[in-house]
C-alpha positions in Angstrom: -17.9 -184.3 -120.5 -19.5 -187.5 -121.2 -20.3 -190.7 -119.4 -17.0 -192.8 -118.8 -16.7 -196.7 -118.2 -14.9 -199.7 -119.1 -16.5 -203.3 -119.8 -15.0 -206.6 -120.3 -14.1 -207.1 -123.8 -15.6 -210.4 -123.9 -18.9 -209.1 -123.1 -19.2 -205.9 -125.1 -22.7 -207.3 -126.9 -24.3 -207.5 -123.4 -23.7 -203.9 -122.5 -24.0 -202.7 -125.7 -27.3 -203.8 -125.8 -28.5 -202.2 -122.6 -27.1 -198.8 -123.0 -28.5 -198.9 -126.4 -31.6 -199.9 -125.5 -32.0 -197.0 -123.0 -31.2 -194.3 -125.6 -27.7 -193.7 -125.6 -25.1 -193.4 -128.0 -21.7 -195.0 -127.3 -18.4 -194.6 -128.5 -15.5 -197.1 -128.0 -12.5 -196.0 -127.2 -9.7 -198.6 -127.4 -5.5 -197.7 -127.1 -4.0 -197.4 -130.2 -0.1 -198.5 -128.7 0.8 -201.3 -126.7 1.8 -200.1 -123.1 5.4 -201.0 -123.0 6.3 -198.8 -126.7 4.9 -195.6 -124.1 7.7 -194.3 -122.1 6.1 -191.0 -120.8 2.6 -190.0 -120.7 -0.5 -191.7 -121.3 -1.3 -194.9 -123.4 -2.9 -193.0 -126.8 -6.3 -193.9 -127.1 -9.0 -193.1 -129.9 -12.3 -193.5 -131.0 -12.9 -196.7 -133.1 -16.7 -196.7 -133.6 -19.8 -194.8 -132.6 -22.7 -197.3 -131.6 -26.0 -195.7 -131.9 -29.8 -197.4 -132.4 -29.5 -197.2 -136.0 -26.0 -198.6 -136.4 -26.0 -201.4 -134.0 -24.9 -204.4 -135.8 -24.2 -207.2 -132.5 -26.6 -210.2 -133.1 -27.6 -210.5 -129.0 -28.8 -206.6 -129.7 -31.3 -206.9 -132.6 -34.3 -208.6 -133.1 -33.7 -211.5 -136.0 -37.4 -211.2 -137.3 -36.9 -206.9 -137.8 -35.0 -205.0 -139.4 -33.0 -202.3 -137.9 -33.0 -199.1 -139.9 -31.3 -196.0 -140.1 -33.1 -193.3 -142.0 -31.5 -189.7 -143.4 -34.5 -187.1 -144.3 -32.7 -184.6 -146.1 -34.8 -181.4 -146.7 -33.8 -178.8 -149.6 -34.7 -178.1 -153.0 -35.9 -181.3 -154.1 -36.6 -183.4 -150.5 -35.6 -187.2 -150.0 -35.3 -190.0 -147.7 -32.6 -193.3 -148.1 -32.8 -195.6 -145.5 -30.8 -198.8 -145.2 -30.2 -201.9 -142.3 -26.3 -201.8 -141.6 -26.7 -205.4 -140.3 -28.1 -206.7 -143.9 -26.8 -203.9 -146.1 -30.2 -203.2 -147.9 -29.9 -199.6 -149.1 -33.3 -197.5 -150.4 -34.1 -194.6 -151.1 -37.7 -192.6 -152.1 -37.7 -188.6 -153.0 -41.0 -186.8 -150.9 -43.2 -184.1 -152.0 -42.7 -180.6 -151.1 -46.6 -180.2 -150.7 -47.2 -182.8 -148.9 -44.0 -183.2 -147.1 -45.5 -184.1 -143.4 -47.5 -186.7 -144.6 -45.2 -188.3 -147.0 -42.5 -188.3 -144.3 -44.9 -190.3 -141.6 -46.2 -192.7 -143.9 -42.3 -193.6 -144.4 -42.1 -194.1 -140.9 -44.9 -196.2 -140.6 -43.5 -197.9 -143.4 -40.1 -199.0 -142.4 -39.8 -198.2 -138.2 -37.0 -196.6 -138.2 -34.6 -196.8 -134.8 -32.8 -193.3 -135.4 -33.0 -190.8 -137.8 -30.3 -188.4 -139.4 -31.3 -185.1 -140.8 -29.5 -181.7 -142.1 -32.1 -180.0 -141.4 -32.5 -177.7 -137.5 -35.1 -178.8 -134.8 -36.6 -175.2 -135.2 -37.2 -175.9 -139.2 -38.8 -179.2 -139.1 -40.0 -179.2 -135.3 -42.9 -181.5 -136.3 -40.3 -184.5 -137.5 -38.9 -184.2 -134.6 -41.9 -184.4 -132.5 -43.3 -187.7 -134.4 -39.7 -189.4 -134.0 -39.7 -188.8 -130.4 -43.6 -189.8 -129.6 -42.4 -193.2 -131.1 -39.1 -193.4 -129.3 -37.1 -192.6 -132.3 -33.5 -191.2 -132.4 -32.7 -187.8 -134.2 -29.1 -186.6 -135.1 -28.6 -183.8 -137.0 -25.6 -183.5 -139.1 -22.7 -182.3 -137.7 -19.6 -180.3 -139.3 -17.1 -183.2 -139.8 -19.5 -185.0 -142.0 -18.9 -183.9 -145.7 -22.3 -184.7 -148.3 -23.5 -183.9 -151.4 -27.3 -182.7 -152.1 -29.8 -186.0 -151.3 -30.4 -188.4 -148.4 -28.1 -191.4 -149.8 -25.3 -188.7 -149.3 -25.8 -187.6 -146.2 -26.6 -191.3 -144.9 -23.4 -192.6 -145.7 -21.8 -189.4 -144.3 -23.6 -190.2 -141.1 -22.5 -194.0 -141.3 -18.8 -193.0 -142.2 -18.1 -190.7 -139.5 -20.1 -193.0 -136.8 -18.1 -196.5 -137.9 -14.8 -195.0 -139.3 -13.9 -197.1 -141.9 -15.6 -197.3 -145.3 -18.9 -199.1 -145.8 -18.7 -201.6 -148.5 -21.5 -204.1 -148.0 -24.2 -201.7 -148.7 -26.1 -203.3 -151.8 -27.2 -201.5 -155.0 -29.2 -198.3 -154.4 -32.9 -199.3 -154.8 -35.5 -196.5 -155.9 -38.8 -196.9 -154.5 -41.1 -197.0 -157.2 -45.0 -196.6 -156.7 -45.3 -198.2 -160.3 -44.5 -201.6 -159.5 -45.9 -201.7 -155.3 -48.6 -200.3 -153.3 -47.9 -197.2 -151.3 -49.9 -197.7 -148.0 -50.3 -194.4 -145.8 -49.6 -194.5 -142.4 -53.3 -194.5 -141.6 -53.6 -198.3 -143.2 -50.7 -199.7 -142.5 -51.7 -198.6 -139.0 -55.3 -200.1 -139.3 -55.2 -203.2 -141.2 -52.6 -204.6 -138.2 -50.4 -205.4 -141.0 -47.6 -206.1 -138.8 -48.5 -205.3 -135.3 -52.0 -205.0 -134.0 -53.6 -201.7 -133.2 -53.5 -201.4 -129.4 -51.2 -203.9 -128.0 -49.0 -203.5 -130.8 -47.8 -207.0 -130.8 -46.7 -209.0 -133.8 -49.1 -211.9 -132.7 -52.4 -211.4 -133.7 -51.5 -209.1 -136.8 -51.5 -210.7 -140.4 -47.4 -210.9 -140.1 -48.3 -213.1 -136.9 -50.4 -215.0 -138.5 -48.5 -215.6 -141.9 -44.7 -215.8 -140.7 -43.6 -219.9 -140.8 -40.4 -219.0 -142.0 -37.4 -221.3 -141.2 -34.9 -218.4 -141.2 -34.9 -214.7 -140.2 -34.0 -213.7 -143.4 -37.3 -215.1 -144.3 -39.2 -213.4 -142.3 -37.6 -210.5 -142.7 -38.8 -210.5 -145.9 -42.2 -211.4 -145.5 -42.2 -208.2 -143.6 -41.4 -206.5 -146.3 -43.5 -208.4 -149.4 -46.7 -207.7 -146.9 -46.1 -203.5 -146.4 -45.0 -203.2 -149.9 -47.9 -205.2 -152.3 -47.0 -205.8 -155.8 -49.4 -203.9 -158.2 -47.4 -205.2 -161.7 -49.7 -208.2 -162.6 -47.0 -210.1 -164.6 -44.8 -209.5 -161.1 -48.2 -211.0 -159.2 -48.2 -213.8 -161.6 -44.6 -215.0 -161.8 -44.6 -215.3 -157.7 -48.1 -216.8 -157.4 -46.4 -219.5 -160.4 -44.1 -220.5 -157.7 -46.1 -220.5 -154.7 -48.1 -223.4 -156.6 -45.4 -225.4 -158.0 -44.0 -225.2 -154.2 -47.7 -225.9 -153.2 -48.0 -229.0 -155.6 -44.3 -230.1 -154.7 -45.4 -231.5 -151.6 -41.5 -233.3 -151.1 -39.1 -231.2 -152.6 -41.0 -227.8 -150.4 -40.2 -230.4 -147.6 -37.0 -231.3 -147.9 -36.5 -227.4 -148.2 -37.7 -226.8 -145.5 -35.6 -229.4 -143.7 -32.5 -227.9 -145.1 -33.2 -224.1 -144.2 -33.1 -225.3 -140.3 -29.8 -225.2 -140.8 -29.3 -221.9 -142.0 -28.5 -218.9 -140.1 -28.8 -215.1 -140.7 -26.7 -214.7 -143.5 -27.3 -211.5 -144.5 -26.3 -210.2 -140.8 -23.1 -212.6 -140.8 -21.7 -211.3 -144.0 -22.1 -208.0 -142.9 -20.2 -208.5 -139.4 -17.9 -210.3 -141.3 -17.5 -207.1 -144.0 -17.1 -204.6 -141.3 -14.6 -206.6 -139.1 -16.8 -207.9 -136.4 -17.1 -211.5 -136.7 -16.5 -213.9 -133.6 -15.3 -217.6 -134.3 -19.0 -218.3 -133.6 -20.1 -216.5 -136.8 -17.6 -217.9 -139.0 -18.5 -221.4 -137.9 -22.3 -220.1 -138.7 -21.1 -219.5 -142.1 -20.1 -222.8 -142.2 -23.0 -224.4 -141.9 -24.8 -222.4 -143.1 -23.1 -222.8 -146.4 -22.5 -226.6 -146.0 -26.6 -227.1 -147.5 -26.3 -224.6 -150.2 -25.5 -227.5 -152.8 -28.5 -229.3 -151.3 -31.1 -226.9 -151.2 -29.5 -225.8 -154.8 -30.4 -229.1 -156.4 -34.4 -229.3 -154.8 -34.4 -226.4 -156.4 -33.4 -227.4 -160.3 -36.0 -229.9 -160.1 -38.4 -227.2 -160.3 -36.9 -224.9 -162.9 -39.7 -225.1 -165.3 -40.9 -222.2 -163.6 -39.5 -218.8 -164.7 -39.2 -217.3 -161.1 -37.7 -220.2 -159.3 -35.7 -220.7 -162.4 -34.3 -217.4 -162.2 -33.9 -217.5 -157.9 -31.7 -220.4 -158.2 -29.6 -218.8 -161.1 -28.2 -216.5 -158.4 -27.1 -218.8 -155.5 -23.5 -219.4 -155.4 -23.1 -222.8 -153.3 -20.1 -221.0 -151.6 -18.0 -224.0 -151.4 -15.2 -222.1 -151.8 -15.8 -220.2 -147.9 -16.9 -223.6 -146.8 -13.8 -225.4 -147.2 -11.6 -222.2 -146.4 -13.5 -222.3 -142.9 -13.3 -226.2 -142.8 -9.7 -226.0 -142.9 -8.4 -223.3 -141.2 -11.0 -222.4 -138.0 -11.2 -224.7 -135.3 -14.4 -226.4 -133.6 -15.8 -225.2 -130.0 -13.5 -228.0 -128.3 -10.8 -228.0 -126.0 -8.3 -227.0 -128.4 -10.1 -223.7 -129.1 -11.0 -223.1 -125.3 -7.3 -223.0 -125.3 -7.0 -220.2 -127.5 -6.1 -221.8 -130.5 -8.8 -220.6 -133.5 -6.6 -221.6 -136.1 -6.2 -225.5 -136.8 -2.6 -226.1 -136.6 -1.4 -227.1 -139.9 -3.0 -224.3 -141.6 -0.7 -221.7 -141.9 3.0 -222.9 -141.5 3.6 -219.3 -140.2 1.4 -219.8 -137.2 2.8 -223.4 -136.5 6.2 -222.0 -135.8 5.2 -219.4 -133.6 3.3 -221.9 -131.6 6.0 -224.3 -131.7 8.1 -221.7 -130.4 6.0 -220.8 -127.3 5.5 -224.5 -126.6 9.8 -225.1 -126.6 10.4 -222.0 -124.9 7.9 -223.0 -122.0 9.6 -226.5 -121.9 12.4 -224.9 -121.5 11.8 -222.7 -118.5 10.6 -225.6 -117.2 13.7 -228.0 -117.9 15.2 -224.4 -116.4 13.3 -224.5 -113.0 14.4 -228.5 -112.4 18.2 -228.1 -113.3 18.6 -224.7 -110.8 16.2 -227.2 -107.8 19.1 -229.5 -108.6 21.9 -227.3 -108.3 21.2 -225.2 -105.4 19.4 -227.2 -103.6 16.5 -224.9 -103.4 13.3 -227.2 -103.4 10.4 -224.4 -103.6 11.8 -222.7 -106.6 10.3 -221.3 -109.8 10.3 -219.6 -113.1 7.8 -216.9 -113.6 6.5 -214.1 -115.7 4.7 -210.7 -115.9 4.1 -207.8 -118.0 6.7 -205.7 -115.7 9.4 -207.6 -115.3 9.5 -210.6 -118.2 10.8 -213.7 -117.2 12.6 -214.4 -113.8 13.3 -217.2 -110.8 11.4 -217.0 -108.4 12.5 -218.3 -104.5 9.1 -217.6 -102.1 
């Protein structure tokens, strides 16, 4: 038997977040038939999604500056790790040494902070993972029967990530390989010591070099920072093509202000595209999108002006402007005003579909009205009145 209770819908985010926070695991049940198509028994009701500390998504949940990773260890013939953030949809991997397996496994720890990990392997085979996950407050699920995978982490990952959301996971990106050719692997020990990210005793971001370093206008930003300063290039042509743009953005003293200006504006993209991809977005992210999109163009065209370098070159090659989603949103969701306090998301006009259907309720509501003052005039019967309920439908009501 498990833990039982029901929340407002409306503030699912809220609760999520607390019972989350304390260690839990929760699973949302919703009914899968409206009430009135059930005529004996109980309203059928199923499992929609497992929320755990790895798989949260909900923006009130998660720290913006973080990311929140999931990692699978999978131990066997040839041991792995694949980690990714289900609310950016970065996906990694990195295969482990069978010699040195303990201390390959914590400097990935150190590496990424990982809220939960996902394993195939028994508590009495590798007690000592378990142990170092659980000093740091870290989640451990082992596999369980339902979830079919092949040999590797990435496998049994999305396994784990199939059977907790129950749908398909398509916002993942491309599989990136970890390679120790191109970035500097720091141990556990340094990444520890050098306060990279979070200082040694009080382990707060302020006061480490993040802390110090982090002027990022957008979490996505500093996200990546994150990342840049655990993961040091070693490639010198790599080293020189970012360095090239950190000085023409250094020498640019308008067009890196102006950029700045625009990226105010910008919210966490990454996170709304995935809510979006897995069917969670509220009319506050899509209007997020919106502007968020609206100074694409803009920040697009600072940007040509300083193509002669290769990297920056190359960075703006791959925005899309995304004027297409802009106007879709512009013409079809509706502003926080009174007409969406009323329910309506959709702007009328829209979808001709939708019109009718609310032209429909509006006439049929006038008309139980115009019902109410002909029946007054006709019986006399002053304190009369139409009414409705879920029970009975429509009916006259005499107090």
């Amino acid at each position: 038997r498990a833990p039982m209770c029901g929340v407002p819908f409306h503030a699912l985010d809220s609760y999520l977040a607390q019972l989350v926070s304390a260690g839990y695991k929760v699973a949302i049940a919703e009914q899968m038939a409206e009430p009135a198509s059930v005529t004996k028994g109980l309203v059928p009701r199923d499992v929609i999604r497992v929320v755990t500390p790895g798989t949260v998504t909900g923006s009130g949940v998660l720290d913006e500056k973080t990311n929140n990773y999931i990692l699978a260890a999978y131990f066997g013939a040839r041991p792995d790790v694949a980690w990714c953030d289900l609310s950016t949809g970065e996906f990694k991997a990195k295969s482990l040494s069978a010699e040195a397996l303990q201390d390959e496994m914590a400097d990935v720890l150190a590496l990424i902070g990982p809220s939960e990990i996902v394993t195939n392997a028994e508590r009495c085979e590798q007690e000592w993972m378990w142990e170092d996950a659980e000093s740091s407050g870290i989640m451990v699920t082992q596999a369980n029967s339902r979830m079919s995978f092949e040999e590797g982490a990435p496998s049994l990952l999305m396994a784990y990530l199939r059977d907790t959301q129950k749908q398909d996971i398509n916002h993942l990106g491309r599989l990136r390989v970890l390679d120790d050719a191109t970035s500097m692997r720091l141990d556990h020990a340094t990444l520890r010591n050098l306060e990279l990210t979070e200082t040694l005793f009080g382990k707060q971001t302020a006061g480490s070099l993040v802390g110090v370093l982090d002027k990022c206008k957008t979490a996505m930003g500093s996200r990546r920072l994150r990342q840049w300063v655990k993961e040091p290039l070693t490639d010198k042509s790599l080293i020189d093509e970012r360095l090239d743009a950190v000085e023409k953005l250094s020498d640019e003293v308008f067009a890196r202000n102006n950029l700045r200006a625009l990226m105010v504006g910008i919210y966490d993209l990454e996170r709304l595209v995935s809510r979006i991809s897995l069917g969670r977005a509220s009319v506050r992210d899509m209007l997020a999108l919106k502007q968020s999109t609206a100074v694409l163009p803009d920040i697009k065209a600072e940007l040509e002006g300083m193509e002669d370098v290769e990297y920056i070159r190359r960075l703006n090659s791959t925005i899309d402007d995304c004027q297409d989603i802009y106007e879709l949103i512009e013409a079809s969701v509706a502003d926080p005003s009174e007409e969406q306090r009323a329910g309506r998301v959709i702007k009328a006009g829209f979808s001709d579909e939708l019109d009718a259907v609310r032209d429909s309720v509006q006439d049929s509501l006038e008309w139980l009205d115009n019902l109410a003052a002909t029946e007054k005039a006709r019986t006399g019967i002053k304190n009369l009145r139409t009414g409705n309920n879920k029970v009975f439908g429509y009916y006259i009501e005499v107090p």
